[in-house]
C-alpha positions in Angstrom: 0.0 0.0 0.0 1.6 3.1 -0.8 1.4 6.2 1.6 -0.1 7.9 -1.6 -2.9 6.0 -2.4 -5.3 8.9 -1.2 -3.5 11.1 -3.5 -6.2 10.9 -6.2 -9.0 12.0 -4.2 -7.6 14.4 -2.1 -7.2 16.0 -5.6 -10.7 15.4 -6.7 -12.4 16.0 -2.8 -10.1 19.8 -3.4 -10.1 20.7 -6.6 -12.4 19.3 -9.0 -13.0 16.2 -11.2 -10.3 14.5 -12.9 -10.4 15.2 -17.2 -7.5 13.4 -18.0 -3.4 13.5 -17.6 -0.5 13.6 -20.5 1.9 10.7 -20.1 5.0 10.8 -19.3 6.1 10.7 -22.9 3.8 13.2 -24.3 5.2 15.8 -26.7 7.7 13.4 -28.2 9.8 14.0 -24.9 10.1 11.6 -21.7 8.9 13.3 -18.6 9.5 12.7 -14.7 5.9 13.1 -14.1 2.5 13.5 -15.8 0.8 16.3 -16.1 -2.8 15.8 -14.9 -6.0 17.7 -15.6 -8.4 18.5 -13.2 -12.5 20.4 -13.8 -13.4 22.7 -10.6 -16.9 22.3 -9.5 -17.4 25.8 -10.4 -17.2 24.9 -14.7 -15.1 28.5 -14.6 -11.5 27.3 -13.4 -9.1 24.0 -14.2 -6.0 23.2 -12.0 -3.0 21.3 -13.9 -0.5 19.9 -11.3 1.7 16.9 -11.4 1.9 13.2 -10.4 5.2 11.7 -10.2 7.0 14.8 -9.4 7.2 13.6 -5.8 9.8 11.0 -7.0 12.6 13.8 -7.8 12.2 16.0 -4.9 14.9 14.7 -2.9 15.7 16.6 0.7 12.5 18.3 0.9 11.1 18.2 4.2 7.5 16.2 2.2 7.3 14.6 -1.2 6.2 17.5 -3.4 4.0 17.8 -6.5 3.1 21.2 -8.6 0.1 22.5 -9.4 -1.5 25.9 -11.0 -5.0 27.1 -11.0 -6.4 29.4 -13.1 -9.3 29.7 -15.6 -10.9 27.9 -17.8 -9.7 29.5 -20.9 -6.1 29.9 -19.5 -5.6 25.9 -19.3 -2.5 26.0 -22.0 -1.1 28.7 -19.9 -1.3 27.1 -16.5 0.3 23.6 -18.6 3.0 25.3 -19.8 4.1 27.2 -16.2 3.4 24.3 -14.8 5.4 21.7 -16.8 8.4 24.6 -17.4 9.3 25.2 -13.9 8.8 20.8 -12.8 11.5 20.3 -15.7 13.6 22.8 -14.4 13.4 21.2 -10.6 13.9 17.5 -12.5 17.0 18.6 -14.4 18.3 20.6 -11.5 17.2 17.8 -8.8 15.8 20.7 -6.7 12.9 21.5 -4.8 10.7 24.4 -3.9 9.5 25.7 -0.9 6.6 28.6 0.1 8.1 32.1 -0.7 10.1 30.4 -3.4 10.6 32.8 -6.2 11.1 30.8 -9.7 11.5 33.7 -12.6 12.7 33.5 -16.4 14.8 36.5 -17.6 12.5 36.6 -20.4 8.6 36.6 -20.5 7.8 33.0 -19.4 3.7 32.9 -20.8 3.8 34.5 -24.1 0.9 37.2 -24.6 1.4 37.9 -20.9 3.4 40.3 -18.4 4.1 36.9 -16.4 7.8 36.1 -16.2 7.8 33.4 -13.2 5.6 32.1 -10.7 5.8 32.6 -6.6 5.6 29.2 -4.4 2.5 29.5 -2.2 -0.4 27.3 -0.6 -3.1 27.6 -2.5 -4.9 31.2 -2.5 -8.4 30.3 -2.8 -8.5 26.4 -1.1 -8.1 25.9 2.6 -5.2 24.6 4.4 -6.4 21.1 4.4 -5.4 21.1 0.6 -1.7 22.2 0.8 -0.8 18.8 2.9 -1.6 15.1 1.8 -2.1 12.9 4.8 -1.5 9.2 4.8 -4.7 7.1 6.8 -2.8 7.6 10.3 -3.1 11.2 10.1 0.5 11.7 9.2 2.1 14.1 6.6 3.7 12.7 3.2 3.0 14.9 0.2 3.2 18.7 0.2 1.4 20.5 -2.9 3.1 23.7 -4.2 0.6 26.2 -6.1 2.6 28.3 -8.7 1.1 31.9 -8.3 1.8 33.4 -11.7 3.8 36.6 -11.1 5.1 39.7 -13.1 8.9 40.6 -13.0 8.1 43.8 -11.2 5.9 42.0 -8.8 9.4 39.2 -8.1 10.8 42.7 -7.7 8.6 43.5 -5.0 9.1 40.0 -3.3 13.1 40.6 -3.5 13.1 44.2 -2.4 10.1 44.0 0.5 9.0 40.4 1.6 6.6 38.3 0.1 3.8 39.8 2.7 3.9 43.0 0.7 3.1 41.3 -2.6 0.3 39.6 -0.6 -1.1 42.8 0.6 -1.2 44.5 -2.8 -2.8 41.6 -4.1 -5.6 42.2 -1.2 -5.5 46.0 -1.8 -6.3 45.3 -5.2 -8.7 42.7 -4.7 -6.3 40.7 -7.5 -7.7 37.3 -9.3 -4.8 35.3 -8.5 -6.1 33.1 -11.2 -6.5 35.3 -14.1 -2.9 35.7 -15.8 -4.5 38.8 -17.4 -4.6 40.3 -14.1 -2.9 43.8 -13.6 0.5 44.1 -12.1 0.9 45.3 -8.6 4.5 45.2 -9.0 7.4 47.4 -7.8 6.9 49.8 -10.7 3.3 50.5 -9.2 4.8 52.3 -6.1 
């Protein structure tokens, strides 16, 4: 029996119906992980996140997988965040934890002001989500939610503390998932 057999619906209980996941070899190219799609309850948002992941995550205090909400309509962009920054903690045989800041030097979403992503509990599901407990009540995956994030609101993070991003997202009343949202960023001081 494996300690994450209750992996699956702890996904589905949290987020929403299971659609479907890539294999590991999809796009030509073999994968650590697969890249599962999941339907919120709501019909207006999908969250991609990974299965397998937890295998490469070496010296992490939990197992981790990835995952990225956003809307309906934004499903390619949340894939491709998604997959980009698990490839780059495969090939690097890192891990992330909360406050992590992964960025790109370059735009990383094309059509979009998002250059990285910010390593956070989820923003909109409750605490219960963010931790995967094995049937004694005991800790053994962690999910990391990739908060898409504009260079000038990494900037923020670096110069002021990830609190201060969090509270211009609040004063803003910002749709953490909605890449299309506007930037709260350093330049906006």
């Amino acid at each position: 029996m494996s300690a994450f057999e209750g992996f699956p619906a702890h996904v589905e209980k949290h987020v929403g119906r299971v659609r479907g996941a890539d294999s590991r070899s999809a796009g030509g190219r073999e994968r650590a992980y697969n890249l599962v799609y999941c339907d919120h309850a709501d019909g207006a948002h999908v969250t991609v996140l990974t299965s397998g992941l937890r295998e490469h995550t070496a010296g992490a205090p939990l197992p981790q997988e990835l995952l990225c909400t956003l809307r309906r309509d934004q499903e390619l962009y949340a894939k491709h965040l998604v997959a980009v920054i698990a490839e780059l903690l495969t090939e690097s045989r890192a891990r992330v934890g909360y406050g992590a800041l992964i960025m790109n030097d370059r735009i990383l979403l094309p059509d979009t002001a998002i250059a990285g992503a910010l390593a956070a509990p989820h923003p909109y599901l409750g605490d219960e989500f963010d931790v995967l407990l094995d049937d004694g009540g005991r800790p053994v995956l962690q999910l990391i939610t990739l908060v898409p994030i504009t260079r000038a609101e990494s900037q923020l993070v670096a110069r002021y503390g990830r609190d201060a991003l969090y509270d211009r997202w609040e004063s803003h009343d910002s749709d953490l998932v909605d890449i299309f949202r506007s930037d709260v960023g350093i330049s906006q001081f």
